[in-house]
N, C-alpha and C positions, 0 to 999 in steps of 0.2 A: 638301915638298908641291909637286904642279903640276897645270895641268889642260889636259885635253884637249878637244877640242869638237870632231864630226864636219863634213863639209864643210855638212851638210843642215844642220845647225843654225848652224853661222855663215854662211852664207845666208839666213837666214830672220831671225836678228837684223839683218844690213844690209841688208834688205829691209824691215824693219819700224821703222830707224831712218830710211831714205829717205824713206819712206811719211808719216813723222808732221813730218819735218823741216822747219820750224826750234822745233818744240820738243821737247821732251824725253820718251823711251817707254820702259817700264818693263816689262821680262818675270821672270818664273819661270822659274828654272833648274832640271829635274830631270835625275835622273843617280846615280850611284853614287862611293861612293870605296873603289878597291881597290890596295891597297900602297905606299898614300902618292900617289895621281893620286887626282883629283876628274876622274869622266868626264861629261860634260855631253851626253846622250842626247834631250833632248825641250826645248822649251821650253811655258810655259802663259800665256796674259793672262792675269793679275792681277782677279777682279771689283773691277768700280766703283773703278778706278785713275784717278788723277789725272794728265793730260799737259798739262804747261803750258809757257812760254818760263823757259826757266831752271831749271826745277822737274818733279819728279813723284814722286807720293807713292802708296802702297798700303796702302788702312785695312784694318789686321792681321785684326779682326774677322772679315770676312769671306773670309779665304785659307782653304780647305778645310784641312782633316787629311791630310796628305800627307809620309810621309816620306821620298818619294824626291826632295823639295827640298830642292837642297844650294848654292842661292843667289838673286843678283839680276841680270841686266843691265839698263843702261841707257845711252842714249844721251847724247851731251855734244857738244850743237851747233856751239858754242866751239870744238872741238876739241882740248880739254885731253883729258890720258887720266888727267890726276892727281885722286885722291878727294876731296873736300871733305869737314869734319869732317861735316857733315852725312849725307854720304854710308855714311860709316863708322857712326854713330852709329845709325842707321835698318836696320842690313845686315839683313836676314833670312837663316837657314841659314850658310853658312860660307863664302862667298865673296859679291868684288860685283866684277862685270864691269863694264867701262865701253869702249864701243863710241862712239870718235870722230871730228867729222866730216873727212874726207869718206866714211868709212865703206865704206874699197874692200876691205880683208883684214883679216888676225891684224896688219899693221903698224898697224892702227887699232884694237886689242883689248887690254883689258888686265885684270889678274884681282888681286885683293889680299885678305888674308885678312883677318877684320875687325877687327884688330889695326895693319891699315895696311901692311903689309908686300908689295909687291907678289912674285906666283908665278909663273913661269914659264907661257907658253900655247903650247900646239901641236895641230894638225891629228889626230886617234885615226884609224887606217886599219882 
């Protein structure tokens, strides 16, 4: 499995981890997965999502009916790209991006399944 993310949407996730930085922002990944690629086409805010220093949380409750989310990104101030068990534990849909600082490319992006397993990530043309 690997995924891909258009240039528009990984622009818009380091645009919206710039934005919130130094703490932590939390998107909806929508998208498709076709022949073993998870393709990452739109991102959503999360309603009534939590962005804190260190933390950011999204009460499940209220995430609409939507199956064309097929994960999470979030940002990681620190600049770690690696999951915390928390991170894993909380994944919604089938992947959790973690976009870290300083937040310039895919060198700052990383994707893992929610088993922990980190997947390969590249630019879809």
């Amino acid at each position: 499995m690997r995924v891909e993310v258009s240039r528009e949407v990984l622009d818009s996730i380091i645009t919206y981890a710039l934005t919130l930085h130094p703490r932590e922002g939390v998107l909806l990944l929508r998208g498709r997965v076709e022949r073993g690629v998870i393709k990452v086409e739109d991102l959503l805010i999360p309603p009534f999502a939590t962005r804190g220093r260190g933390f950011s949380a999204i009460p499940l409750f209220y995430l609409p009916i939507d199956f064309s989310i097929v994960g999470t990104v979030h940002s990681h101030p620190s600049g770690s790209l690696n999951p915390s068990a928390e991170d894993l534990n909380n994944a919604y849909g089938r992947i959790v991006m973690i976009i870290a600082y300083p937040y310039r490319g895919l060198e700052n992006l990383a994707a893992y399944s929610k088993d922990g397993k980190r997947l390969p990530v590249g630019l879809s043309f």
